[in-house]
N, C-alpha and C positions, 0 to 999 in steps of 0.2 A: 094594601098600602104600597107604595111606589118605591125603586127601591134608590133611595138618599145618594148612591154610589154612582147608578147613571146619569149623566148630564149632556145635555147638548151643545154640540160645538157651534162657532168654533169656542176651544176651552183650552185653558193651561193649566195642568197638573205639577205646582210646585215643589217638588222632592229636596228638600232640608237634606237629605241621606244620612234622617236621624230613624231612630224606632215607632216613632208616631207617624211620621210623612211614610212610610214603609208601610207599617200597617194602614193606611188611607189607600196607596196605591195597592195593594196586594186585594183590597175590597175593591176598588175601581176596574181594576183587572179581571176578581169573578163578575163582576156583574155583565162583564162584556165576555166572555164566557172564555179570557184569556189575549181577545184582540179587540184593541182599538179603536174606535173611526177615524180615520183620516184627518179630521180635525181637531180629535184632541191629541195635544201634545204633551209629554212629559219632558220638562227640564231639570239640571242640575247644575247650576252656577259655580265654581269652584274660586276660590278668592287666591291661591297656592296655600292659605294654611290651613286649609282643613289637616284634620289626623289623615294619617296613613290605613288607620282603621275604618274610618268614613269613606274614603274613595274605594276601599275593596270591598264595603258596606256597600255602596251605589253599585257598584259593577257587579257584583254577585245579584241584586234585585234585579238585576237585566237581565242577568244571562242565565241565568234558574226559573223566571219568571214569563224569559221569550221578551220583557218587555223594550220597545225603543225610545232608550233614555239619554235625551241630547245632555252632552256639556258642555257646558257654554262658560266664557272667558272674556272681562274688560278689557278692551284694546287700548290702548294710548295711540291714539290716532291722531294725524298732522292733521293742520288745515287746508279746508277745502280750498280747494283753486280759485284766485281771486275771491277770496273771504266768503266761499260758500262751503257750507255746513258737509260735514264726511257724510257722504250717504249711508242711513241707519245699518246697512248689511255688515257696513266697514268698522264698525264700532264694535263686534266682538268678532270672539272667536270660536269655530265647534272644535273640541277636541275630542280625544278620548282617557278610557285609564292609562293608558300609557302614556300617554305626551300630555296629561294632564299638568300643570305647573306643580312645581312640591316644594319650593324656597318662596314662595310670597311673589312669585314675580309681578301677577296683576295688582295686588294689594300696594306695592312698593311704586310701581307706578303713577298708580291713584293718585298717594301720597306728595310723587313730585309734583305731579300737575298742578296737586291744589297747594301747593307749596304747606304744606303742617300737617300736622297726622290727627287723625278721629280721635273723639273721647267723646264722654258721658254726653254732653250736651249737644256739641258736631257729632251725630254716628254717620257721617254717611258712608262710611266700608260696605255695611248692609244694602242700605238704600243705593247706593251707585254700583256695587257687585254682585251686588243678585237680583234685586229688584229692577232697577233699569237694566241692567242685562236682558233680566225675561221679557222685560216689556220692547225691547227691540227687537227680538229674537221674533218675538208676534207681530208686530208692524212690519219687519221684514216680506214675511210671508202675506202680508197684504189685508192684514186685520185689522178693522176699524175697532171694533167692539168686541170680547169675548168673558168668559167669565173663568176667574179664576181660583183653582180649588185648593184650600190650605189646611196642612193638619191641626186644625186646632178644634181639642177636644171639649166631651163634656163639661171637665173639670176643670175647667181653665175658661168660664163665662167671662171673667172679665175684661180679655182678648178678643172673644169672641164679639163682646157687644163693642169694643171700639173697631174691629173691623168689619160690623155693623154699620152703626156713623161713618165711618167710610164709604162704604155702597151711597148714603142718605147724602154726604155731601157731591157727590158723582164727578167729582174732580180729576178722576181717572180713565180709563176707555177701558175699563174690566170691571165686574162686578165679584166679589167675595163669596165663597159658598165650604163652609164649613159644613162638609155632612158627617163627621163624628159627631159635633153638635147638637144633633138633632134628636128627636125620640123616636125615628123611624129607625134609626141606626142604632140604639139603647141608648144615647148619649154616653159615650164611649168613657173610661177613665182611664187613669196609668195600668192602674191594675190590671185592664182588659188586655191594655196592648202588651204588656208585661208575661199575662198568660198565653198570648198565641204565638209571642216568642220564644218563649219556653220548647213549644211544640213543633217549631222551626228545626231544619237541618240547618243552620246556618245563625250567624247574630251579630252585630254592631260589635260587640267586644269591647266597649266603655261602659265605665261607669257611668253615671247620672249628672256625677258634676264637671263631668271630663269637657261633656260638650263635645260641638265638630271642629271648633278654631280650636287651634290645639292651646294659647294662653291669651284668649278673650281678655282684650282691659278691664269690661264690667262684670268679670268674675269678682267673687271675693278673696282677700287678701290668703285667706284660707285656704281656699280653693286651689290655689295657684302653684302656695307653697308645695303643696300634696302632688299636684303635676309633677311638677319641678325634683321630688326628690324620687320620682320613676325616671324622669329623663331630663338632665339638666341643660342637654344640649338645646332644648328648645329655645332657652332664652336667648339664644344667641342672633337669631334675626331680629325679636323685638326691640333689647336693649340698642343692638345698632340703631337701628332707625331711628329711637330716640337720641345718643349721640350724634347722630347725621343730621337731627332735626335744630338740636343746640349749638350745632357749629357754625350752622348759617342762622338763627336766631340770639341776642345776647340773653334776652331776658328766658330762655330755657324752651323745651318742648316733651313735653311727655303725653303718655295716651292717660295717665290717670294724676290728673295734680298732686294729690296724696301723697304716689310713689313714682317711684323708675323700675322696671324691671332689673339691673344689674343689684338694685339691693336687694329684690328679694330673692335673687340668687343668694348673696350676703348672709341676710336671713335664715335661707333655708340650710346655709352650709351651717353656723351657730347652731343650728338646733335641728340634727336630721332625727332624732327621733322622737322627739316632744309629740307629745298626741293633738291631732285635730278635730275641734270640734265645728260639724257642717250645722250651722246654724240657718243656713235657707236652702236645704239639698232638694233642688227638682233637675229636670232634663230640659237643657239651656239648647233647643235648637238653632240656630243662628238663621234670622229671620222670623222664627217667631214669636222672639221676647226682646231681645237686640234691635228691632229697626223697625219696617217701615210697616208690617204683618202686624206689629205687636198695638 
């Protein structure tokens, strides 16, 4: 049997720099017996609010692993000269861990551009910051066609088959290839990945419901509050944005109609130690339940 992990390029290895896209690429890795071909690429798109844990998550899989893992960054690019379009190279940016963004700066950007902020309905945080990210990043280097590798497991079919239907409708210039998926690979589940990080010298360092956006809108209400009484500073870039969003709109802006983030600060300060209960707890990788993967 062939093994699910080698592909031929050219290919994009999309790294979430969660513990599933980890374990994907750490099997992409042995199969290649630790190096590469030239045309497959690993990316890591950074939006500025991943956790602090997730970006030393992505830099340790490099630099332990030997692997070259670009990151990549939405630019706010002007217009092209006499109304022609920024040349795709111009539209991000490669960084590294270090001069990675860590306040939201690509995200905040977005934002102004499109004049209102993402929610349920509009996500395109995802879909504009990591996914057209990667997909420039590959037309850059001169790619018509390539196929692209996403951690999505055995246990999670019902992603797998919409990014399926995806391939079917070929609206894209990459095709989808989930090799956890597969039975050549055991069809992989959390459990699996769970066990080989165990065995790891190293580890994400989140919880499940943590997530890599450090306070995802489409978390729930639960979820959030539980961040928030670990580290309260974090609401401080969302709730802006949403006041920056109301100031220039009368009728309001929030990422979740429901609520505002400054109340569930509110919230969480009323009641720091009321118990939570995680009534849908899985691992929220950003991109492949959030956007355009999912």
């Amino acid at each position: 049997m062939s093994n699910p992990y080698r592909i031929e390029g050219p290919a994009l290895i999309s790294f979430s720099g969660g513990r599933t896209s980890g374990y994907m690429l750490w099997h992409v890795l042995d199969a290649y017996d630790g190096k590469l071909p030239d045309e497959i690429h690993v990316c890591f798109a950074n939006t500025g609010k991943e956790r602090e844990e997730t970006l030393r998550f992505v830099h340790e899989c490099g630099s332990r692993w030997g692997a070259n893992i670009r990151w990549l960054e939405w630019l706010d690019r002007p217009k092209g000269k006499e109304g022609r379009a920024t040349p795709i190279s111009e539209r991000y940016a490669e960084v590294g861990y270090n001069s990675a963004s860590r306040n939201g700066e690509p995200f905040k950007a977005l934002c102004d551009r499109k004049g209102y902020l993402p929610n349920a309905v509009t996500r395109f945080c995802t879909q504009e910051l990591k996914i057209q990210v990667m997909k420039w990043f590959m037309q850059s280097h001169g790619y018509k066609k390539w196929t692209n590798m996403i951690g999505l497991r055995g246990d999670e079919m019902h992603r797998v088959f919409k990014a399926i239907n995806a391939n079917e409708n070929g609206t894209q210039p990459w095709i989808n290839k989930m090799p956890m998926a597969t039975h050549a690979a055991g069809m992989v589940r959390q459990r699996d990945v769970n066990e080989f990080w165990a065995k790891q010298g190293f580890d994400l360092g989140l919880k499940p419901h943590e997530g890599n956006c450090d306070l995802c809108f489409l978390k729930s209400r639960a979820k959030l509050i539980d961040i928030l009484r670990k580290d309260p500073s974090l609401v401080t870039w969302w709730a802006e944005a949403e006041a920056e969003a109301r100031a220039s709109k009368p009728t309001g802006a929030t990422f979740n109609k429901e609520r505002k983030y400054v109340d569930l600060l509110n919230e969480m300060q009323s009641s720091p130690l009321l118990p939570i209960d995680f009534e849908d707890d899985h691992d929220a990788e950003c991109g492949l339940w959030c956007g355009g993967e999912e």
